[in-house]
Structure formats: structure tokens, C-alpha cells
C-alpha positions in Angstrom: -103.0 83.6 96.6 -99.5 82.3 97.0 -97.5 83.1 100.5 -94.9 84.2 98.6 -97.0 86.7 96.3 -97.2 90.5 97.9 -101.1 91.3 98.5 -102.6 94.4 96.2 -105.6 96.5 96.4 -107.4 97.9 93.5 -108.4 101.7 92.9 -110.1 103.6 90.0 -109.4 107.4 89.1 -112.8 108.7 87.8 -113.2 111.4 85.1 -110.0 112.7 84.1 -110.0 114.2 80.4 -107.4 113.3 78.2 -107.3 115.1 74.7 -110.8 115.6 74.9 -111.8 112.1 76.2 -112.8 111.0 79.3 -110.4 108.9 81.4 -110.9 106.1 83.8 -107.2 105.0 85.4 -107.8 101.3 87.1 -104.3 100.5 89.0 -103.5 98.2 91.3 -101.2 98.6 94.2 -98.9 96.7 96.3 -99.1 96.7 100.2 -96.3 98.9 100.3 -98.1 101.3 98.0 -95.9 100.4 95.1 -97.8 100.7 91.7 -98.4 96.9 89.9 -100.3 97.2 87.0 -102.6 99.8 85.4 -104.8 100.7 82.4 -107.1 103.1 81.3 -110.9 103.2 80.5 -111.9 105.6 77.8 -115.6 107.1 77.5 -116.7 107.6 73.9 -120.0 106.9 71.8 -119.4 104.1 69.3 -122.0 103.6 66.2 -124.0 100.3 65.3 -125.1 101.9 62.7 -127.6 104.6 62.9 -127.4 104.2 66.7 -124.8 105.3 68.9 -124.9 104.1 72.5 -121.8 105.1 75.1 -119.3 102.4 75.2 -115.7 101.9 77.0 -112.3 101.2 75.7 -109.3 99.5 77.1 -106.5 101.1 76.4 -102.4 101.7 78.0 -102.5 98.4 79.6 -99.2 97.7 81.9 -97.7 95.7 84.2 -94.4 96.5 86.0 -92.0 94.5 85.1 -91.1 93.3 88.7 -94.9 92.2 89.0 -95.0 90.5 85.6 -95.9 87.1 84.7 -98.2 86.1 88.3 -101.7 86.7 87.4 -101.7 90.5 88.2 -103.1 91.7 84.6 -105.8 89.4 84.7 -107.3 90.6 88.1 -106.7 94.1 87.1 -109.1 93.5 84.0 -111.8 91.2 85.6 -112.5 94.4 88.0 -111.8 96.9 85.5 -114.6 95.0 83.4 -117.1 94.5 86.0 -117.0 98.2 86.8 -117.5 99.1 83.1 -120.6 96.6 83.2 -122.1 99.1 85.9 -121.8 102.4 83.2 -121.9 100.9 79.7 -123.3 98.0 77.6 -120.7 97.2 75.3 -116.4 97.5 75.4 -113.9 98.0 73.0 -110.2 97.3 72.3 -108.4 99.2 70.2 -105.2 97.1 69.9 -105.4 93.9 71.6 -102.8 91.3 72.2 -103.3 87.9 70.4 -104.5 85.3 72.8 -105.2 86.9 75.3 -108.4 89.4 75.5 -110.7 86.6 74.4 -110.4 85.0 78.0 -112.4 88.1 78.8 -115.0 88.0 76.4 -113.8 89.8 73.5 -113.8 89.0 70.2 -112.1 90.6 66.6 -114.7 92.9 65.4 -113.5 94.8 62.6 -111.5 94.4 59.5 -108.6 96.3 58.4 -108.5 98.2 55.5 -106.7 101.0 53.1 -106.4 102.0 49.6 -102.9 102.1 48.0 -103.5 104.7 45.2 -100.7 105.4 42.1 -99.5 108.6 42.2 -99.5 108.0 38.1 -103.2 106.7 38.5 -104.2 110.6 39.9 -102.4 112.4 38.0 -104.1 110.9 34.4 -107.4 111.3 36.2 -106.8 115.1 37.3 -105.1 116.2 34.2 -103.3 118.6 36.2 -99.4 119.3 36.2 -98.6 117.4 38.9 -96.2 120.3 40.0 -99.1 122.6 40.2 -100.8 123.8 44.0 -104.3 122.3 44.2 -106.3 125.6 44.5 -108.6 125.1 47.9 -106.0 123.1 49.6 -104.1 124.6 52.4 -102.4 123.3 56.2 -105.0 122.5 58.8 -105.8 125.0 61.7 -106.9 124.5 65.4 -110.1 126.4 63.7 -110.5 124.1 61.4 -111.6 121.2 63.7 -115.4 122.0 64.5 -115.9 121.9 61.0 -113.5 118.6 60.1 -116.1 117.3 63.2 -119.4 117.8 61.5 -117.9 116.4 58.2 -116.9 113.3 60.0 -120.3 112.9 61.9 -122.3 113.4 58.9 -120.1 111.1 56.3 -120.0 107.9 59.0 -123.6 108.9 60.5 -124.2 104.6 59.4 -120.8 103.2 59.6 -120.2 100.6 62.4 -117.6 100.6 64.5 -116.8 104.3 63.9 -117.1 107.3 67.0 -119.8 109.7 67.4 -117.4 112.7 68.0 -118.9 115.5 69.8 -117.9 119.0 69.3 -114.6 119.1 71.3 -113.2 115.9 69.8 -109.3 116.6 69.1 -107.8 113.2 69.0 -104.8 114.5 66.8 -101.2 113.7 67.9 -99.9 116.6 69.8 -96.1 117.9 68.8 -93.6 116.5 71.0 -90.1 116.2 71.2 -89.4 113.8 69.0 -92.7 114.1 66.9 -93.9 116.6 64.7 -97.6 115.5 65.2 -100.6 114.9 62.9 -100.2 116.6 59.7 -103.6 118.0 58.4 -104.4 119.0 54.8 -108.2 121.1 54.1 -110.1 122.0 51.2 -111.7 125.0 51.2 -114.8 125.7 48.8 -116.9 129.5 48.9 -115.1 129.5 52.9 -116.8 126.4 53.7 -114.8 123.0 54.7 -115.6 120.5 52.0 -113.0 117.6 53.0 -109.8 117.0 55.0 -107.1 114.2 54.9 -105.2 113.4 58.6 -101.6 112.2 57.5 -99.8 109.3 59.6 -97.6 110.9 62.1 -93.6 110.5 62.0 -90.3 110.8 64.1 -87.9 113.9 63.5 -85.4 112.7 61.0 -87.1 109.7 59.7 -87.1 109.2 55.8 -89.4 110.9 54.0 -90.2 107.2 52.6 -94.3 107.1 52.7 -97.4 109.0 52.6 -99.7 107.2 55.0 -103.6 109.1 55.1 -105.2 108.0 58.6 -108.1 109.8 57.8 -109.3 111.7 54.4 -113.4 113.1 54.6 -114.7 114.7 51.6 -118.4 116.3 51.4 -118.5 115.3 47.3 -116.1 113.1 45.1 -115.3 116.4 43.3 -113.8 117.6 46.8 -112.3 113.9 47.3 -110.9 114.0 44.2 -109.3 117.3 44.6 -107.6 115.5 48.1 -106.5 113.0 46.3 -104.6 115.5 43.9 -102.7 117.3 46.6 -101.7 113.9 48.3 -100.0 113.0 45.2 -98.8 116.6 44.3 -96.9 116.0 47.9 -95.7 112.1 46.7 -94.9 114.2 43.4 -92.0 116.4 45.6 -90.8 113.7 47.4 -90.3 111.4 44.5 -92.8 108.7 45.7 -94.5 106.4 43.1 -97.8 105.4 45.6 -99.2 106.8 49.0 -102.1 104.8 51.1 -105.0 106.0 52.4 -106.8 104.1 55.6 -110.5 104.0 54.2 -113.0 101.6 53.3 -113.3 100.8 49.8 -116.9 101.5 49.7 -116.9 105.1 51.7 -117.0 108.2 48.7 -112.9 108.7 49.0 -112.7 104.9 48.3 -115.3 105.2 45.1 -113.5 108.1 43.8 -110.1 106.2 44.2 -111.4 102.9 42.5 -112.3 105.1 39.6 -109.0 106.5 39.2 -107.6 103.3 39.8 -106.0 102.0 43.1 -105.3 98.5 44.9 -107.7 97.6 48.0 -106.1 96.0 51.1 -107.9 94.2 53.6 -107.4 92.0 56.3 -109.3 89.9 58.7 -107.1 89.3 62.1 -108.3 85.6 64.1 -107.5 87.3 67.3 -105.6 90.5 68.8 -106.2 93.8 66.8 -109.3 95.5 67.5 -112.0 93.6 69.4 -115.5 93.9 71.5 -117.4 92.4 74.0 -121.1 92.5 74.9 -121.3 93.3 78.8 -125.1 93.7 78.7 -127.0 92.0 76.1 -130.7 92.5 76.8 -129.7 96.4 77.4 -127.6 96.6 74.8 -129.9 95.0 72.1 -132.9 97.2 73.7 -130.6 100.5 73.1 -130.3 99.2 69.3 -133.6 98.0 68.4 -134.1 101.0 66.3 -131.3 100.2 64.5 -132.5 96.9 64.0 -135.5 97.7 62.9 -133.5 100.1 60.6 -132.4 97.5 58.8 -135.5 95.3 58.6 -137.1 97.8 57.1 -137.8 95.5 53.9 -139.1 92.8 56.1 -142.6 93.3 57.1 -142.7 93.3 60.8 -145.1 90.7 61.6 -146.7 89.0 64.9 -142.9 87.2 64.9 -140.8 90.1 65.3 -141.0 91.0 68.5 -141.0 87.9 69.5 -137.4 87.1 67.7 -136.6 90.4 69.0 -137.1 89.4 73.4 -135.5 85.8 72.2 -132.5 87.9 71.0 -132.8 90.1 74.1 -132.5 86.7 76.7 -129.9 84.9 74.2 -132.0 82.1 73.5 -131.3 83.5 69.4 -127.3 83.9 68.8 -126.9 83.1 72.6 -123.1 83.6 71.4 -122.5 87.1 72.6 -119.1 86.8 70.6 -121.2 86.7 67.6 -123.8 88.6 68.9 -121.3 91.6 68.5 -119.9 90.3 65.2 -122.7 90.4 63.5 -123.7 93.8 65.2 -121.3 95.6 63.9 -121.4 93.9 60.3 -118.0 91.9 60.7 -120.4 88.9 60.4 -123.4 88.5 58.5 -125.6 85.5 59.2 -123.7 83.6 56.2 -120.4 83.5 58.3 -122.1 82.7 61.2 -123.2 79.6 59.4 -119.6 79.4 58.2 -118.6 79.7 62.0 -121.2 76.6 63.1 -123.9 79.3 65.3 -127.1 77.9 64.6 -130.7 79.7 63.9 -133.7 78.7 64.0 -135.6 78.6 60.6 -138.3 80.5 61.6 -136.0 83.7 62.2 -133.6 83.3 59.4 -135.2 85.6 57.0 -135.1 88.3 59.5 -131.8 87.7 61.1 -130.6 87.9 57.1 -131.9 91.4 57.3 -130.9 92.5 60.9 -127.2 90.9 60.0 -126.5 91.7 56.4 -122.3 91.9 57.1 -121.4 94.9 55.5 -121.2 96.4 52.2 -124.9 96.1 52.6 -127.1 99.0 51.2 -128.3 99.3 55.8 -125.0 98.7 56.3 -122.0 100.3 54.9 -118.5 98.0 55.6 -117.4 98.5 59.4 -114.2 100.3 59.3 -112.2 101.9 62.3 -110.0 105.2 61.7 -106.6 105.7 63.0 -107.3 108.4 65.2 -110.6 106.8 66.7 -108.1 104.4 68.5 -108.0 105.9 71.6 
């Protein structure tokens, strides 16, 4: 270290919960006890699929800007990871910054994507007066969230990328100041929860320009459909032509929209947005192997498969753990890894074809990452 730069020690802050998630703060410190940089470590469960193994995010990452611009950031993470490696197999970023997280091992993971749906579009398919009150359709409580829980689980119980939320989960934007907070609509059928749309959060005073759905969950496309009614019943009142909802065109809300008619956005980022990185592979890959074998299920396993399966384990197969996780999590099937120049071995391509189908495959719906799972 340079004479001139001030020596800092690392510390980590265990176990604090922060809306309902448990927080890690990794900080380091300045001789004179001054803070230099910081971030946070959240615990969640993160699905492969069927299988959802404990993971860690990076997330509120800062350097003060007196400490800026000498190396500080990058220390701070290379510990922060190391630690991570000692509690959990694989991280996440929710929101990285182009450039710079793949120096650490991660890698994009997920593609972005939304529905932009015609208010017109609904309203032809509803046959409703678009003045009308959806019956069903009401505000979202506190009391509601249990149930908007077990709708979530159950509808993303395959779907990469996505959080296993346990009972607590409450990751909606508190009021503030400045904020109203998450706007929740629910749809009611015989006193049951049968779906629920999250709505962007705004500033106080800002235009009434958009309706942007973070989340919307339906048990049935009757119940989606019904969403879908009262989203543009509120674009109706505020004389919007459009609103957009963030989910994957092939989920149940994204059928029922492509029926009525809607435009499908998505986007693949080459670095920044939301990334991964494999800390352990052989106990990482072990934790999944049902999952793999999940999806192999129309291969029949042979003397070969466990075989491929310990090769994948020590990294002699995909020894790229960059597109180990790609492929994992369906960003990648074994066709863009050819694309990409990672080479298999013939004797496993049939069943890396089936463990890595990208997604949009019947094992494995598109990976998709809500809104409100960015911690």
C-alpha cells in the first residue's frame, strides 16, 4: 500500500433484519475510525428451478467520496466475497455496475423483460365499460401478504432466478416522506386471494404519467384477466392509452396478455444489471443435482451420467463457472454456449442439451427477476 494512503481494517455486522431479510453490513474503516466504504450482504433462497439453495446478494455498495478512486471498493468486495464463500454457494447482484463486477467473477444472468399492454387491447377483450369497478378487486392490506406469499411460491415454484419467499417476506416500499410506497391491488374470489398486481412506486407530486406493474400473480387466467381489467380501468381515469407490466411472456399473466394483445420487451444486458457468480461449484452442483436430474428426466440415465455429472462437479465439463451459472439458471442453453466458443465434449452433448435447455423450455420456464426480489 502506498505511504501516502491511510491504513483500514475490515469489520462485518452479522444478522441484522432489514424488511424481513437478513443483513450482513461489510465496512471498512480508516485508522482514525472514519468509515471508508461499505455494503451489504442479503440472505435469501434463490431458485434453479425446482431447487432452491441459500444464496447472498450484494447490495448498497459505497465508497466515501474522500476515499474514492484508490482501490478501497475492490478490497472491501474480495473480503466481503470470501466470507460469503464460507456460508453460501452461489451470489447475486441485483444492480451491478457495467465493467466492473465481472473482475469478481460475476457474470449477467438474467434477461429483462415486461409486457406493454393497450389499454384498448383489454377493454375489447373484457367487454366491460371501462368506467365500471372490477367486482373482486380492492386495495391491498398488511393481511393480505401471507396469502400474496403462497401465490407467489406456488406460481414461480420452477422459475430461475426468482426467491423462495418465506412467510414473513414484506419486501414492499414502505411510505416515506417523499414516497407514497408500493401500491397493491387484490382480487378476491369466495374470500380466497386469487391474484395481486404490485404497482411501481412514485414521488409525491410526480405526474400521474404511467402505470408500471412490478409484480401481478394470478391463481387462473380468468383471475389474471380480471387484473388486467382493473389496471386499465385505472389507465382509463387517468387518460393513459398503455400501462406495462414486468413479467415474462410465458408466465399465465403473460399468456393471458398475448391473447388480448400486447407488445413483449426484452433485453439482454453484456454486463452490469443483474449478475451471478458460482463461489462453490462441486457444492453448488451437488445441492442441484435433483434439479438436474429434473430436467433429464427424458434422457435415460445411463452408466454415463454420473460420470458427466462428478466431471461437472470438478469443472473438467463447462470448467467456465461464468457459464456454469448461465446456463444454470436458463440465460444460456447449450446452443449459446456454442455461440459463446465453450466447448463439450460429444459424449455429453445430448445430456448437457437436456440439463441446459435455456428457457422457455417445457423443465424450464424463462428466468425472469421481479422488481421487488431486488433486494
Amino acid at each position: 500500500m502506498p505511504e501516502h494512503e491511510p491504513a483500514v481494517r475490515y469489520t462485518e455486522v452479522a444478522d441484522q433484519e432489514v424488511r424481513s431479510l437478513r443483513t450482513r453490513y461489510c465496512r471498512l474503516w480508516s485508522d482514525a475510525g472514519a468509515p471508508v466504504a461499505e455494503l451489504e450482504a442479503v440472505s435469501f433462497r434463490v431458485r434453479f428451478g425446482g431447487v432452491a439453495v441459500a444464496a447472498e446478494g450484494i447490495g448498497g455498495v459505497e465508497t466515501e467520496p474522500e476515499f474514492r478512486r484508490r482501490g478501497h471498493m475492490s478490497r472491501l468486495l474480495r473480503q466481503a466475497l470470501a466470507g460469503m464463500a464460507q456460508r453460501v454457494d452461489v451470489a447475486f447482484v441485483s444492480d451491478g455496475v457495467e465493467g466492473v463486477y465481472e473482475k469478481f467473477g460475476f457474470v449477467g444472468a438474467v434477461a429483462e423483460g415486461a409486457l406493454v399492454v393497450p389499454v384498448r387491447n383489454v377493454e375489447r377483450a373484457s367487454g366491460d365499460d371501462p368506467a365500471a369497478a372490477v367486482p373482486g378487486v380492492r386495495s391491498g392490506l398488511a393481511a393480505d401478504l401471507p396469502a400474496m406469499v403462497r401465490l407467489y411460491n406456488t406460481a414461480h415454484a420452477q422459475r430461475p432466478w426468482t426467491h423462495e419467499r418465506h412467510v414473513g417476506w414484506n419486501r414492499l416500499v414502505p411510505q416515506a416522506t417523499w414516497e407514497p410506497g408500493s401500491q397493491t391491488l387484490v382480487l378476491h374470489n369466495r374470500d380466497a386471494l386469487a391474484g395481486y398486481a404490485v404497482l411501481e412506486g412514485r414521488a409525491f407530486g410526480d405526474p400521474l404519467g404511467s402505470v408500471v406493474v412490478d409484480e401481478l400473480v394470478a391463481e387462473d387466467a380468468a383471475a389474471a384477466a380480471l387484473l388486467l381489467a382493473a389496471l386499465a380501468r385505472m389507465c382509463w381515469q387517468r387518460r393513459l392509452s398503455e400501462f406495462t407490466v414486468r413479467e415474462p411472456a410465458d408466465s399465465l399473466v403473460g399468456r393471458v396478455a398475448r391473447h388480448m394483445g400486447c407488445t413483449v420487451q426484452r433485453g439482454f444486458r453484456p454486463s452490469g444489471g443483474m449478475m451471478a457468480a458460482v463461489l462453490n461449484r462441486s457444492v453448488l452442483v451437488r445441492k442441484l443435482e435433483p434439479e438436474l436430474r429434473r430436467r433429464a428426466a427424458g434422457q435415460r440415465p445411463d452408466p454415463g451420467y454420473d460420470t458427466a455429472l462428478a466431471a461437472l462437479r470438478r469443472g473438467d465439463l463447462i470448467p467456465d463457472d461464468t457459464a456454469l451459472v448461465r446456463l444454470l439458471l436458463g440465460h444460456w442453453s447449450t446452443d449459446d454456449a456454442d455461440a459463446a466458443g465453450v466447448a463439450m465434449p460429444d459424449r455429453y452433448r445430448d445430456l448437457c442439451a437436456a440439463w441446459f435447455p435455456g428457457g422457455g423450455s417445457p423443465s424450464l420456464p424463462t428466468p425472469y427477476a421481479h422488481r421487488l426480489d431486488r433486494y
